[in-house]
PDB file of N, H, CA, C and O in Angstrom:
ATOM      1  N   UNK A   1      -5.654  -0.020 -22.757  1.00  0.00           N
ATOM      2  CA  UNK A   1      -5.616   0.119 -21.306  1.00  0.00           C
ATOM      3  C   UNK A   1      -6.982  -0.246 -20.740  1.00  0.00           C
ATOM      4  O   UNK A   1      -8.050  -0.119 -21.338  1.00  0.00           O
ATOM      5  N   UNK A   2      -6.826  -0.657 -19.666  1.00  0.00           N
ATOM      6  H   UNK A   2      -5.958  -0.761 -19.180  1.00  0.00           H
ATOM      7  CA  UNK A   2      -8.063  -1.506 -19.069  1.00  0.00           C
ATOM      8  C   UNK A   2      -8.414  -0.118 -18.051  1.00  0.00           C
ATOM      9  O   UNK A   2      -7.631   0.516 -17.343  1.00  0.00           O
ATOM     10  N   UNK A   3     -10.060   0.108 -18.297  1.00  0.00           N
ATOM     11  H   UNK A   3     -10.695  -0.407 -18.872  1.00  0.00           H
ATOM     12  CA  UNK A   3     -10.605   1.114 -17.220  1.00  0.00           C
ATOM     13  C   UNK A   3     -11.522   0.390 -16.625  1.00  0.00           C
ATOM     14  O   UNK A   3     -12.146  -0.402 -17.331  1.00  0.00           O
ATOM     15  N   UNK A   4     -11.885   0.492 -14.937  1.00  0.00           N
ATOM     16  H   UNK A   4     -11.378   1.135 -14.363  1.00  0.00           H
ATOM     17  CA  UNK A   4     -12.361  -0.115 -14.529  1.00  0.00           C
ATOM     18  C   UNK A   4     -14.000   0.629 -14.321  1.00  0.00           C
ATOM     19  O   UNK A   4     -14.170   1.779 -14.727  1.00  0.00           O
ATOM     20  N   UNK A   5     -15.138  -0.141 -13.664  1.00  0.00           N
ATOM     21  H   UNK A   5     -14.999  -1.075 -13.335  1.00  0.00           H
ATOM     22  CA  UNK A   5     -16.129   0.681 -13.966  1.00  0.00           C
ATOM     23  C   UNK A   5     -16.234   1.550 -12.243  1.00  0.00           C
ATOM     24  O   UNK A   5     -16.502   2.730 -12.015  1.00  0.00           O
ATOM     25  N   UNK A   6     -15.974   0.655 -11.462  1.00  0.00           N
ATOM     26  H   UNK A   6     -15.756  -0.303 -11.647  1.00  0.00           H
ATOM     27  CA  UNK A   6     -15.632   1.465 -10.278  1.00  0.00           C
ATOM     28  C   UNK A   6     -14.660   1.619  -9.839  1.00  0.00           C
ATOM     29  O   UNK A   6     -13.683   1.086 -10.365  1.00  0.00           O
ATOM     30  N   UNK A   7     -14.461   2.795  -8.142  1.00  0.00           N
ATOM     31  H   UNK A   7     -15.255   3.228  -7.715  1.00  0.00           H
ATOM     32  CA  UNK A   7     -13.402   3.410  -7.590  1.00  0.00           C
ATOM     33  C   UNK A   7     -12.756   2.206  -6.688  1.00  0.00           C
ATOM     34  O   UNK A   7     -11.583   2.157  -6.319  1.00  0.00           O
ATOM     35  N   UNK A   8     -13.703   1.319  -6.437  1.00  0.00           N
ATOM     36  H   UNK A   8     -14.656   1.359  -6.737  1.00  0.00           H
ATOM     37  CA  UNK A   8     -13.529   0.658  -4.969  1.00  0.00           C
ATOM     38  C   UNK A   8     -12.120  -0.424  -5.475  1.00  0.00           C
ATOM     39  O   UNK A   8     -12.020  -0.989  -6.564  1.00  0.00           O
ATOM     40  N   UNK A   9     -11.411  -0.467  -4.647  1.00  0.00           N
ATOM     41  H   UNK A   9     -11.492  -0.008  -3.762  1.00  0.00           H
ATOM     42  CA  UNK A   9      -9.713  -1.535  -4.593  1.00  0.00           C
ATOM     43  C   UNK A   9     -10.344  -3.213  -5.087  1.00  0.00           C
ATOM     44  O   UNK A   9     -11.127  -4.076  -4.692  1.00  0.00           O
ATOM     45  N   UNK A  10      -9.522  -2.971  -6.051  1.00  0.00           N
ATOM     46  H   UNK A  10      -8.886  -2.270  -6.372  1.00  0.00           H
ATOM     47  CA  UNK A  10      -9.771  -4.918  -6.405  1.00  0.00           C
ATOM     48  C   UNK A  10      -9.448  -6.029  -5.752  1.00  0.00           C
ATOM     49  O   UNK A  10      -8.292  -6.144  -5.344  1.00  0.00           O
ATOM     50  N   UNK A  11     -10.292  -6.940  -5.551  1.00  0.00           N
ATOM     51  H   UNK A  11     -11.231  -6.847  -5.882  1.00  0.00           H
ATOM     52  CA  UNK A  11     -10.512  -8.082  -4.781  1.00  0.00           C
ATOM     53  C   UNK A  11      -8.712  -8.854  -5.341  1.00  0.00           C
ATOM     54  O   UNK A  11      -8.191  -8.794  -6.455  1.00  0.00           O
ATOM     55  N   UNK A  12      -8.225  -9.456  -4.166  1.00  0.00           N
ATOM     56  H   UNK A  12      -8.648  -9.504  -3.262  1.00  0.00           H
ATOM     57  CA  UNK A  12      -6.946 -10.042  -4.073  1.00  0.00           C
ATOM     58  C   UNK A  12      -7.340 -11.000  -5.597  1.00  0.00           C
ATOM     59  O   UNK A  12      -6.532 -11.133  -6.515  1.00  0.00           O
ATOM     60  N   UNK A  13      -8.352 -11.429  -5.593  1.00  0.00           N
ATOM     61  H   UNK A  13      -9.009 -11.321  -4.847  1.00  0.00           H
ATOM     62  CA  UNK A  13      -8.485 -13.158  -6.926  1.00  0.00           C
ATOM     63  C   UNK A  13      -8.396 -12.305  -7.990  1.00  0.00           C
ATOM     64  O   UNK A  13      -7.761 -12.695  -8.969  1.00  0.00           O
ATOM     65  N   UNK A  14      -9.127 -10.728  -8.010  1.00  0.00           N
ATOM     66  H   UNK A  14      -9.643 -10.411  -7.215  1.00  0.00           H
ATOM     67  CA  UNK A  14      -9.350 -10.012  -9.466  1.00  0.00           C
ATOM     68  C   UNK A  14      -7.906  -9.454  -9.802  1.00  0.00           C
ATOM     69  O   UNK A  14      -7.727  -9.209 -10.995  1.00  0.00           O
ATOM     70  N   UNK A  15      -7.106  -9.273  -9.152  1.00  0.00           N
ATOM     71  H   UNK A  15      -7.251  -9.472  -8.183  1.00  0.00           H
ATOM     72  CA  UNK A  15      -5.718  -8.548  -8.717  1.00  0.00           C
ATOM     73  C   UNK A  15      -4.782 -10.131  -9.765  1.00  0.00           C
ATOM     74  O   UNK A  15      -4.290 -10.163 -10.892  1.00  0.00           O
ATOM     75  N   UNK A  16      -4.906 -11.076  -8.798  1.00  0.00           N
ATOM     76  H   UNK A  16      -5.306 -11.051  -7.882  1.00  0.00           H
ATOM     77  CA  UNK A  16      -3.985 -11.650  -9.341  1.00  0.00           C
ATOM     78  C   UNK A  16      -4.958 -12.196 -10.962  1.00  0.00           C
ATOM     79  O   UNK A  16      -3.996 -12.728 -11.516  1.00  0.00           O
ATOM     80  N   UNK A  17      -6.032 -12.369 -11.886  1.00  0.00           N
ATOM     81  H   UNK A  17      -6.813 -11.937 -11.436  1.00  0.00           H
ATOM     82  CA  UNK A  17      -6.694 -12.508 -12.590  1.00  0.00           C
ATOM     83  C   UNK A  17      -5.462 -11.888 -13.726  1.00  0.00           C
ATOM     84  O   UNK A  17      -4.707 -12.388 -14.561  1.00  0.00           O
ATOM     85  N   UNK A  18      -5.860 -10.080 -13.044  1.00  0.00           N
ATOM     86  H   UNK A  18      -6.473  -9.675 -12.366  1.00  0.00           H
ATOM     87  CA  UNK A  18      -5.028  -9.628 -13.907  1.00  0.00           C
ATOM     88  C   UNK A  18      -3.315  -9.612 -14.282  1.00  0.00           C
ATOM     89  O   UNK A  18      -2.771  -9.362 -15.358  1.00  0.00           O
ATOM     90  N   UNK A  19      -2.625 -10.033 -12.760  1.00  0.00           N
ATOM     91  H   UNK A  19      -3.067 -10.235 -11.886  1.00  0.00           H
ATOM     92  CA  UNK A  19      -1.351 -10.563 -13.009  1.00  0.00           C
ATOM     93  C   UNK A  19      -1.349 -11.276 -14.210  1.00  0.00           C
ATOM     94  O   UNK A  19      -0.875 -10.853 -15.265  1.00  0.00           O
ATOM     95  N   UNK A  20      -2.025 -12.649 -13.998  1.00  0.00           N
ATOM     96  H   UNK A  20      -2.410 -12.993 -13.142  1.00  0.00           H
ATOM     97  CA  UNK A  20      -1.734 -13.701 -14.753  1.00  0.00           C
ATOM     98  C   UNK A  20      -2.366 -13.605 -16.563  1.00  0.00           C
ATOM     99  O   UNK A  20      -2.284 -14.515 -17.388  1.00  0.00           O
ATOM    100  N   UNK A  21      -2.872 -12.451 -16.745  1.00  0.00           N
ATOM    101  H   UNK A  21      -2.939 -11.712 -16.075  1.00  0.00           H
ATOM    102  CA  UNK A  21      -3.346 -12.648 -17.857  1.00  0.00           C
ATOM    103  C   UNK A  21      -2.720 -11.130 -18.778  1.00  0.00           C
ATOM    104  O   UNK A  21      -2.997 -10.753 -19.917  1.00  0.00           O
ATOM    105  N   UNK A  22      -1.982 -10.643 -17.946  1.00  0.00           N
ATOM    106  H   UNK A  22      -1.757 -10.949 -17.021  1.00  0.00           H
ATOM    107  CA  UNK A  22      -0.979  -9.587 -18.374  1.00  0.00           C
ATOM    108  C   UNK A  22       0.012  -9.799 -19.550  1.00  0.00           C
ATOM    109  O   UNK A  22       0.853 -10.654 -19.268  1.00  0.00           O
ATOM    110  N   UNK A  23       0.133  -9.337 -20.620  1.00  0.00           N
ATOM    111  H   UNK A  23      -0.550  -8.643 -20.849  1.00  0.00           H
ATOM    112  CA  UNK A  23       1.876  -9.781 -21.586  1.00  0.00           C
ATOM    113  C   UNK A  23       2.733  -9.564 -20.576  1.00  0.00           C
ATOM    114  O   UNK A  23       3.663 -10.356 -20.728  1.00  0.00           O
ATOM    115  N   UNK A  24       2.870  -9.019 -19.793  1.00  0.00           N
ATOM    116  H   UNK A  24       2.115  -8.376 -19.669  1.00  0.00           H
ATOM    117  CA  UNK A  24       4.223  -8.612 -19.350  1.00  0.00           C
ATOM    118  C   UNK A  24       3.988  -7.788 -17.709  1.00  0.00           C
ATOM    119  O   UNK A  24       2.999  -7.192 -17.280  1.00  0.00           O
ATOM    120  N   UNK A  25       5.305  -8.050 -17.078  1.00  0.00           N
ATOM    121  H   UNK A  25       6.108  -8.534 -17.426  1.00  0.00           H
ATOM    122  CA  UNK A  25       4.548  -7.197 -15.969  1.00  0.00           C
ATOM    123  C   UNK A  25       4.667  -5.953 -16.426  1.00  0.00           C
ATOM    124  O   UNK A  25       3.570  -5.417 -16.577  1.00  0.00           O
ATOM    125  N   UNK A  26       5.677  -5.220 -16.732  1.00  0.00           N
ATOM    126  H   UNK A  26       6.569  -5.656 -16.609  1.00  0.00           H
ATOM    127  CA  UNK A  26       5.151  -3.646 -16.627  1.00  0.00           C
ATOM    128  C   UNK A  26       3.881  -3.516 -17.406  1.00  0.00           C
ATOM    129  O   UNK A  26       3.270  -2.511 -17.044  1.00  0.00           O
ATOM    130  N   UNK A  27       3.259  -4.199 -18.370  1.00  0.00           N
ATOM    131  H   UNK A  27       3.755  -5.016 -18.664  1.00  0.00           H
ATOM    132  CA  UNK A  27       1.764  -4.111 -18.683  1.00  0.00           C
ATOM    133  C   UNK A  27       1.229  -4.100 -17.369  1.00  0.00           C
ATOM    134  O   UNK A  27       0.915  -2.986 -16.951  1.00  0.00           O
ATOM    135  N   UNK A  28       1.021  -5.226 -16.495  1.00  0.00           N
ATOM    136  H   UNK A  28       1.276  -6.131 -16.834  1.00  0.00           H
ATOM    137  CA  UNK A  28       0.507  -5.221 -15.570  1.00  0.00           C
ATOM    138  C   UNK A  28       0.900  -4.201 -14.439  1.00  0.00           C
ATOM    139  O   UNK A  28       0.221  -4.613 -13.498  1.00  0.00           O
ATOM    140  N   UNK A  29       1.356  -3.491 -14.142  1.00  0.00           N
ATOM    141  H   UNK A  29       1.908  -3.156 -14.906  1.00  0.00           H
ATOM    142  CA  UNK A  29       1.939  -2.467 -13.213  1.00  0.00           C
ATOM    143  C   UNK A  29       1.684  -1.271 -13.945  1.00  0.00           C
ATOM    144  O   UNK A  29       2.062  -0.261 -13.352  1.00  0.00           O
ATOM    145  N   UNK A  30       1.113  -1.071 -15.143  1.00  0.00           N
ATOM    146  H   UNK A  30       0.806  -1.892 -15.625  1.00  0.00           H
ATOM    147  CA  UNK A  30       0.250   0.365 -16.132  1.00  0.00           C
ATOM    148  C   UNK A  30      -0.517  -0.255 -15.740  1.00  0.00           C
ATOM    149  O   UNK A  30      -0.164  -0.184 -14.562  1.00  0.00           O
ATOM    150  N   UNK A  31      -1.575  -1.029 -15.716  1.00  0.00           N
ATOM    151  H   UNK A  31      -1.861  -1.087 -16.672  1.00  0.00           H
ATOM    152  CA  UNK A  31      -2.572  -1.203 -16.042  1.00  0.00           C
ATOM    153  C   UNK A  31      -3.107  -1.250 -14.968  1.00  0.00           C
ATOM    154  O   UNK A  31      -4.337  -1.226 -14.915  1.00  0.00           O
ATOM    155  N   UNK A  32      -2.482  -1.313 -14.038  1.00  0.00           N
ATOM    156  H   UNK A  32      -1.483  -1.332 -14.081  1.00  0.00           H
ATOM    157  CA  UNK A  32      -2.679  -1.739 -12.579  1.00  0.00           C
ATOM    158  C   UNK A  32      -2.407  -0.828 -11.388  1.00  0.00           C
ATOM    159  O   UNK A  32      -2.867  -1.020 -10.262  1.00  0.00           O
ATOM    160  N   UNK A  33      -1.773  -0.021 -11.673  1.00  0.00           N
ATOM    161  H   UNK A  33      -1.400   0.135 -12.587  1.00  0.00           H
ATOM    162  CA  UNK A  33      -0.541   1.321 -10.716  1.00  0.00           C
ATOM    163  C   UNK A  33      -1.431   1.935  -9.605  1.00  0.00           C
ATOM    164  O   UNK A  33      -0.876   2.513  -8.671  1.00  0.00           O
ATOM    165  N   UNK A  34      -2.870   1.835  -9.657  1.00  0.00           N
ATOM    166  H   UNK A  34      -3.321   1.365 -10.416  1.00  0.00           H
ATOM    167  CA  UNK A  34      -3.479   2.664  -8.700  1.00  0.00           C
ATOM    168  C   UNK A  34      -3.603   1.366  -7.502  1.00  0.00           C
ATOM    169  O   UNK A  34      -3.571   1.394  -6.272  1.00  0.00           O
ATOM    170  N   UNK A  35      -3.694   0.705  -8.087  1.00  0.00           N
ATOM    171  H   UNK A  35      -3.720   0.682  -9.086  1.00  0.00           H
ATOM    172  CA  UNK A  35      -3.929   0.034  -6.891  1.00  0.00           C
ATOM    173  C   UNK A  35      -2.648  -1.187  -6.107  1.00  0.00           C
ATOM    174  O   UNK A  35      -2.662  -2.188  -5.391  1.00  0.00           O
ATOM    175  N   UNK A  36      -2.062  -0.666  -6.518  1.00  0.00           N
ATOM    176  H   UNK A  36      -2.050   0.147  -7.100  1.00  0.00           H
ATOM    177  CA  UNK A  36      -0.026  -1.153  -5.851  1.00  0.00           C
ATOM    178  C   UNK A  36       0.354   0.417  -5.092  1.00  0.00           C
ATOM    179  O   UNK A  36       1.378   0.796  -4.524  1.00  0.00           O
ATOM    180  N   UNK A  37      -0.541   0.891  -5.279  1.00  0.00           N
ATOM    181  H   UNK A  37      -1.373   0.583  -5.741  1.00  0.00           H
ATOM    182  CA  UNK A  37       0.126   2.763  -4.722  1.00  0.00           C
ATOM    183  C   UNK A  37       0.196   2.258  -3.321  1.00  0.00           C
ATOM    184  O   UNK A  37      -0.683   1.467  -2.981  1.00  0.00           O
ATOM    185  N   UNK A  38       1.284   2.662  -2.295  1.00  0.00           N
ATOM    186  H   UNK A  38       1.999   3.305  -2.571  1.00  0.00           H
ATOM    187  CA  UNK A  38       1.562   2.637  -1.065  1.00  0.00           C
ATOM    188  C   UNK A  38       1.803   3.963  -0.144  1.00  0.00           C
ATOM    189  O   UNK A  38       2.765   4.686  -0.400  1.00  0.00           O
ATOM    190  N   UNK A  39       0.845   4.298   1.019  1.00  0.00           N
ATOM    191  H   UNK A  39       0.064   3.711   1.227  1.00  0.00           H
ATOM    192  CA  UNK A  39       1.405   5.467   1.449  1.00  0.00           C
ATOM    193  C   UNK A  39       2.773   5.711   2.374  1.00  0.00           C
ATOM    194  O   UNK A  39       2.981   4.825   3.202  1.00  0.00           O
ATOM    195  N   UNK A  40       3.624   6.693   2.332  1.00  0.00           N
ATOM    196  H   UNK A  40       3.455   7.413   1.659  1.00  0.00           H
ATOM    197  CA  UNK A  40       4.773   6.630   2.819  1.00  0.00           C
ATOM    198  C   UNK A  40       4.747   5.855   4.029  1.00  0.00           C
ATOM    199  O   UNK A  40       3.621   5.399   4.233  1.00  0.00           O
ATOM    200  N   UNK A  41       5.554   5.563   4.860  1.00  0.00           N
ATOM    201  H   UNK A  41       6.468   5.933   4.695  1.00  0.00           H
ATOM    202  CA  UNK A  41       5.630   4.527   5.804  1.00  0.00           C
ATOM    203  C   UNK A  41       5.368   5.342   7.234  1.00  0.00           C
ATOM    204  O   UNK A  41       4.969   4.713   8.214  1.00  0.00           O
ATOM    205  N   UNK A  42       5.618   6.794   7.300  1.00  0.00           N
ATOM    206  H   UNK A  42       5.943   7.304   6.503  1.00  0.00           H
ATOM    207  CA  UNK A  42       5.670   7.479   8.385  1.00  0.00           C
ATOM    208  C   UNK A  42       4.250   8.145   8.144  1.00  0.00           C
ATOM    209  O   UNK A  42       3.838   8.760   9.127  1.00  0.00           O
ATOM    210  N   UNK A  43       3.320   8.146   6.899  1.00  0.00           N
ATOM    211  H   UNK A  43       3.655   7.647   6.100  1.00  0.00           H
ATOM    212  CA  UNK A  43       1.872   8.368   7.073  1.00  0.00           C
ATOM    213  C   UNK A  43       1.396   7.570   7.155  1.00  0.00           C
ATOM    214  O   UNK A  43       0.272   7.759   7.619  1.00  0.00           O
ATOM    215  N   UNK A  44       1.692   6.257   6.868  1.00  0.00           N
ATOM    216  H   UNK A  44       2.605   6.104   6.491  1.00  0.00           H
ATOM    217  CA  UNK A  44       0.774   4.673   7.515  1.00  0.00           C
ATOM    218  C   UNK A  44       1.039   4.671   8.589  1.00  0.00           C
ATOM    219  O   UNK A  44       0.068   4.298   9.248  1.00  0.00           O
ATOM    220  N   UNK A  45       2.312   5.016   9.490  1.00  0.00           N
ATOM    221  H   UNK A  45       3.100   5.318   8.955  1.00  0.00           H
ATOM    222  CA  UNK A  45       2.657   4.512  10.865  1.00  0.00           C
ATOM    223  C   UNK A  45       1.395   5.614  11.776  1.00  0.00           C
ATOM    224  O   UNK A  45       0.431   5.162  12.393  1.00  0.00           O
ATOM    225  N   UNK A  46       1.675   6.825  11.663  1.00  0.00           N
ATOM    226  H   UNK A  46       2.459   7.192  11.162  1.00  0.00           H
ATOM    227  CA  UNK A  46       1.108   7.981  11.809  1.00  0.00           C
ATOM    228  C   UNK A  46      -0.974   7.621  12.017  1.00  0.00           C
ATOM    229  O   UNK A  46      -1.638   7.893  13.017  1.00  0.00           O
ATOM    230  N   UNK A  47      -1.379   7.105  10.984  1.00  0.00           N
ATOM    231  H   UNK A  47      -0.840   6.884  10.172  1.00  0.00           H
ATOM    232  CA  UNK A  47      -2.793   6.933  10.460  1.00  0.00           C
ATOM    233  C   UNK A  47      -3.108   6.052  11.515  1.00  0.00           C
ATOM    234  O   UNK A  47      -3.918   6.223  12.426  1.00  0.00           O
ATOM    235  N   UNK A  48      -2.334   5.038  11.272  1.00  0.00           N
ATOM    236  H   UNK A  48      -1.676   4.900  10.531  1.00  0.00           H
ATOM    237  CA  UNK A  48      -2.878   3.489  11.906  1.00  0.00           C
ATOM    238  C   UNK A  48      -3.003   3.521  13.502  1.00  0.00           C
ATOM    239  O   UNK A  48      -3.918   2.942  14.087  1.00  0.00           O
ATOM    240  N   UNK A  49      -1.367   4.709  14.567  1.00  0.00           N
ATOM    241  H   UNK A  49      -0.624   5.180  14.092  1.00  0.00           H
ATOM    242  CA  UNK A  49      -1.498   4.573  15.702  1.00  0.00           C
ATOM    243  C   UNK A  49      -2.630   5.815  15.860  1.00  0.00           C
ATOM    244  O   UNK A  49      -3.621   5.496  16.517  1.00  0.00           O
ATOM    245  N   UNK A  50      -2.598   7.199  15.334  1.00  0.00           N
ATOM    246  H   UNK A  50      -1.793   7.458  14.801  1.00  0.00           H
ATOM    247  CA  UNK A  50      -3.830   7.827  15.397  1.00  0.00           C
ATOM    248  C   UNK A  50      -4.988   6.539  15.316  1.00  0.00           C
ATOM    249  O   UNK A  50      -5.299   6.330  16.489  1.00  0.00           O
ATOM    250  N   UNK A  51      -5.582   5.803  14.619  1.00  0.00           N
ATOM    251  H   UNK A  51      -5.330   5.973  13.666  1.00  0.00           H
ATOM    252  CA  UNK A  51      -6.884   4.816  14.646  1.00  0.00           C
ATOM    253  C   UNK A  51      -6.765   3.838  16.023  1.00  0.00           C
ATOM    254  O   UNK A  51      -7.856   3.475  16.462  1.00  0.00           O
ATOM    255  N   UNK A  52      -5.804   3.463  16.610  1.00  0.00           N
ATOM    256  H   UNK A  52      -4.917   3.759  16.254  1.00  0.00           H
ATOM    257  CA  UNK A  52      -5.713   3.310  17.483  1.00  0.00           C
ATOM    258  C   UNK A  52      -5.387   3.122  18.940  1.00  0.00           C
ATOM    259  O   UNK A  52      -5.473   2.175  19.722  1.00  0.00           O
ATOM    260  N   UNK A  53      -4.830   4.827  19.048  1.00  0.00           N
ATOM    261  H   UNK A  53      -4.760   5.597  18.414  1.00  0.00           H
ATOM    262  CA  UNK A  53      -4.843   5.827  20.402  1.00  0.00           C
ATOM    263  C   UNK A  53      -3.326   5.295  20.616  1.00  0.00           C
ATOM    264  O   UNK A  53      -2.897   5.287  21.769  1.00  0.00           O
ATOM    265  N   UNK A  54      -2.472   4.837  19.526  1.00  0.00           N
ATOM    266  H   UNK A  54      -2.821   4.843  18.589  1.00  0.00           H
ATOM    267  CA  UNK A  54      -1.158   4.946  20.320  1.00  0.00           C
ATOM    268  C   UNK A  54       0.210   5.455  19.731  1.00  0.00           C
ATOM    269  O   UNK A  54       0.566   5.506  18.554  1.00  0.00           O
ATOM    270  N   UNK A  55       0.736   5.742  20.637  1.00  0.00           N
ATOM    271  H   UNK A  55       0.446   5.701  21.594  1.00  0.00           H
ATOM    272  CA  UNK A  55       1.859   7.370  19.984  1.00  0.00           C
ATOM    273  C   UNK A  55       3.052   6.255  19.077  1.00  0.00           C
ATOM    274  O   UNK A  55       3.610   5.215  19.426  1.00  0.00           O
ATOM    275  N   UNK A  56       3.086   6.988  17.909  1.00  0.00           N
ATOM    276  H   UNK A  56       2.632   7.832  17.626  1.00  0.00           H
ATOM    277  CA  UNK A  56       4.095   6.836  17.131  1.00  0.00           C
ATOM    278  C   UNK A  56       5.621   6.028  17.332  1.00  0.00           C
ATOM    279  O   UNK A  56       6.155   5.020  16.871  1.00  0.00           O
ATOM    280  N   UNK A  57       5.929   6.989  18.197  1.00  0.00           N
ATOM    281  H   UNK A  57       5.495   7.808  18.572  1.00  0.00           H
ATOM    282  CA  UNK A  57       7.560   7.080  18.895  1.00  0.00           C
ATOM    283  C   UNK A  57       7.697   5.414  19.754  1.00  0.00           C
ATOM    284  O   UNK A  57       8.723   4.739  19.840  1.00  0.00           O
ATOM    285  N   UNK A  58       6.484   5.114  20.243  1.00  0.00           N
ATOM    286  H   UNK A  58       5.650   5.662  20.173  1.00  0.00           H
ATOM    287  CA  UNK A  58       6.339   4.112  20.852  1.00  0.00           C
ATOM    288  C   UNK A  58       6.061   3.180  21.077  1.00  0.00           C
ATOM    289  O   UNK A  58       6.059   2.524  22.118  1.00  0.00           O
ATOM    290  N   UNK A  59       5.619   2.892  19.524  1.00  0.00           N
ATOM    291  H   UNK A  59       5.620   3.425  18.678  1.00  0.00           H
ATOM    292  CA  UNK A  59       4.952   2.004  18.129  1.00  0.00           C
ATOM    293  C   UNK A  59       6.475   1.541  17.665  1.00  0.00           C
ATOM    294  O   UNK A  59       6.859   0.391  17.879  1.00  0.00           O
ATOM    295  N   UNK A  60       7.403   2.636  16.941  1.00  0.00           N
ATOM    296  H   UNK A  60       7.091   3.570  16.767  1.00  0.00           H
ATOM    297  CA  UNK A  60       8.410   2.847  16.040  1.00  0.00           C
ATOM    298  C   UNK A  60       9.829   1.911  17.042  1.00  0.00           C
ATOM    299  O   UNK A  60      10.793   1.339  16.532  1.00  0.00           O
ATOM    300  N   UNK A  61       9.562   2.011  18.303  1.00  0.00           N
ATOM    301  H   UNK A  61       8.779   2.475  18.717  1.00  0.00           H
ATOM    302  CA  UNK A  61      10.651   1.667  19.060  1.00  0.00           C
ATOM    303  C   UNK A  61      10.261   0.230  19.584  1.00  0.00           C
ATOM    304  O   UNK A  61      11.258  -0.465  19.778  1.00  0.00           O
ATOM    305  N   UNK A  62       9.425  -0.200  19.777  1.00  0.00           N
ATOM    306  H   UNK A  62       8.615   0.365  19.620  1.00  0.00           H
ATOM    307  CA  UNK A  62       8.661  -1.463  20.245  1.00  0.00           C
ATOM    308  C   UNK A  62       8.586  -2.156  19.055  1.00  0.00           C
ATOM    309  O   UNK A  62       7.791  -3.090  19.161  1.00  0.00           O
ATOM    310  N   UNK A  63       9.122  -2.070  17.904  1.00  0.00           N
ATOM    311  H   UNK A  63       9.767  -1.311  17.819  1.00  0.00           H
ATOM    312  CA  UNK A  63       9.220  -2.813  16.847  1.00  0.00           C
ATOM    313  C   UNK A  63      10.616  -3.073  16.410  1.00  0.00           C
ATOM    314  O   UNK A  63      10.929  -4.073  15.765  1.00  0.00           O
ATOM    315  N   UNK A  64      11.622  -1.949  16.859  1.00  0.00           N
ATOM    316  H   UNK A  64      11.368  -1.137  17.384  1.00  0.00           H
ATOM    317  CA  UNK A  64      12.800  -1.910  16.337  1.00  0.00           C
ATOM    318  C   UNK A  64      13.403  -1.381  15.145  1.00  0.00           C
ATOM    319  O   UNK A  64      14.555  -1.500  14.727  1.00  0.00           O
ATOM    320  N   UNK A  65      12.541  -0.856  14.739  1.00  0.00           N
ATOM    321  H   UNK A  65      11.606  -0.759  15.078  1.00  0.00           H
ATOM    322  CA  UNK A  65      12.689   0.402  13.460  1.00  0.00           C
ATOM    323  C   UNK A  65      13.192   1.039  13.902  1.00  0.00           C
ATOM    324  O   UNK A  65      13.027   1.522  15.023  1.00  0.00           O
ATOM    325  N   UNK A  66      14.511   1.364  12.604  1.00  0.00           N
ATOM    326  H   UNK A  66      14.646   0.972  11.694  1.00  0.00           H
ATOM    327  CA  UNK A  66      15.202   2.766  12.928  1.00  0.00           C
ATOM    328  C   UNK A  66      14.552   4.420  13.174  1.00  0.00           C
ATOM    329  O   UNK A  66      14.266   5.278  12.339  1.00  0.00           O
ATOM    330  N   UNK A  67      14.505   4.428  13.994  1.00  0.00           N
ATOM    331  H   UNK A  67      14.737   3.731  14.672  1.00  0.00           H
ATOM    332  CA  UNK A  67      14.112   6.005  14.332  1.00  0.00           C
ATOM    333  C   UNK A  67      13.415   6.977  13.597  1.00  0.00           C
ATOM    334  O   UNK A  67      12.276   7.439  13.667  1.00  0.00           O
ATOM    335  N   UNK A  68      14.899   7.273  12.497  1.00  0.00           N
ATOM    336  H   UNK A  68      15.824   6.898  12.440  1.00  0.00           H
ATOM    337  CA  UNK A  68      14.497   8.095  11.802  1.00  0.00           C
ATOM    338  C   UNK A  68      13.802   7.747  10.589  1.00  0.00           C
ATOM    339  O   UNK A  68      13.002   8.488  10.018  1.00  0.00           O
ATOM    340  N   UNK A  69      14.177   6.454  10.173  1.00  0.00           N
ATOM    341  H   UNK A  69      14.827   5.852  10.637  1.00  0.00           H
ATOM    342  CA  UNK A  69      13.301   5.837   9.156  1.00  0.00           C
ATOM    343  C   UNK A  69      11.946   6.180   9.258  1.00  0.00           C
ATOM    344  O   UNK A  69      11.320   6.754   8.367  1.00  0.00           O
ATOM    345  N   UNK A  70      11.303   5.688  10.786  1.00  0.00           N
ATOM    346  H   UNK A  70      11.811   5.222  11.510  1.00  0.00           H
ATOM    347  CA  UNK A  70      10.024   5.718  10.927  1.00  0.00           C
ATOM    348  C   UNK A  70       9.641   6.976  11.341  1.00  0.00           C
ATOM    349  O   UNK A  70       8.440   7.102  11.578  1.00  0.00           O
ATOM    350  N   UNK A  71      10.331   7.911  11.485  1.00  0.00           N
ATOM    351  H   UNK A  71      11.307   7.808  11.292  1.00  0.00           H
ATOM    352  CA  UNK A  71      10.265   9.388  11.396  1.00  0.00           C
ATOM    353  C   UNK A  71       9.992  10.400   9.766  1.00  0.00           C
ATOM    354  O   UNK A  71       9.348  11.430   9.568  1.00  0.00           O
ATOM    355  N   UNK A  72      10.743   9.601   8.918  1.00  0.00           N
ATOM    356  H   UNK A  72      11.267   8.764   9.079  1.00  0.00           H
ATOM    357  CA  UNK A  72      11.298  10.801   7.860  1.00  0.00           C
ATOM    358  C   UNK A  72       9.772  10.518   7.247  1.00  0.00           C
ATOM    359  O   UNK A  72       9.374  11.147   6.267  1.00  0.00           O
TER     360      UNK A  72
END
């Protein structure tokens, strides 16, 4: 297993480096898993209009997302 020496998210070229030099993808998706992690969609929606001053509900509907999707 590959440990890296720092915390900081790998550069898109080092990302795919390691795609392409993987046996296999699920090698690559162990070896790799922290940094494919995604936060739920209603704490990204949540984060991003908190960062910039605009309400959720009105984000979620001005896009056409189902409701509760962008709710749950």
């Amino acid at each position: 297993m590959h440990v890296r020496e720092t915390e900081s998210p790998l550069k898109t070229s080092r990302l795919w480096e390691h795609f392409f030099k993987a046996p296999s993808l699920d090698d690559f998706f162990t070896e790799n898993e922290s940094e494919a992690k995604l936060p739920a969609f209603c704490a990204y929606i949540n984060a991003l209009c908190k960062e910039r001053g605009e309400c959720p509900a009105r984000v979620i509907a001005r896009a056409g997302i189902e409701r509760s999707f962008g709710h749950q």
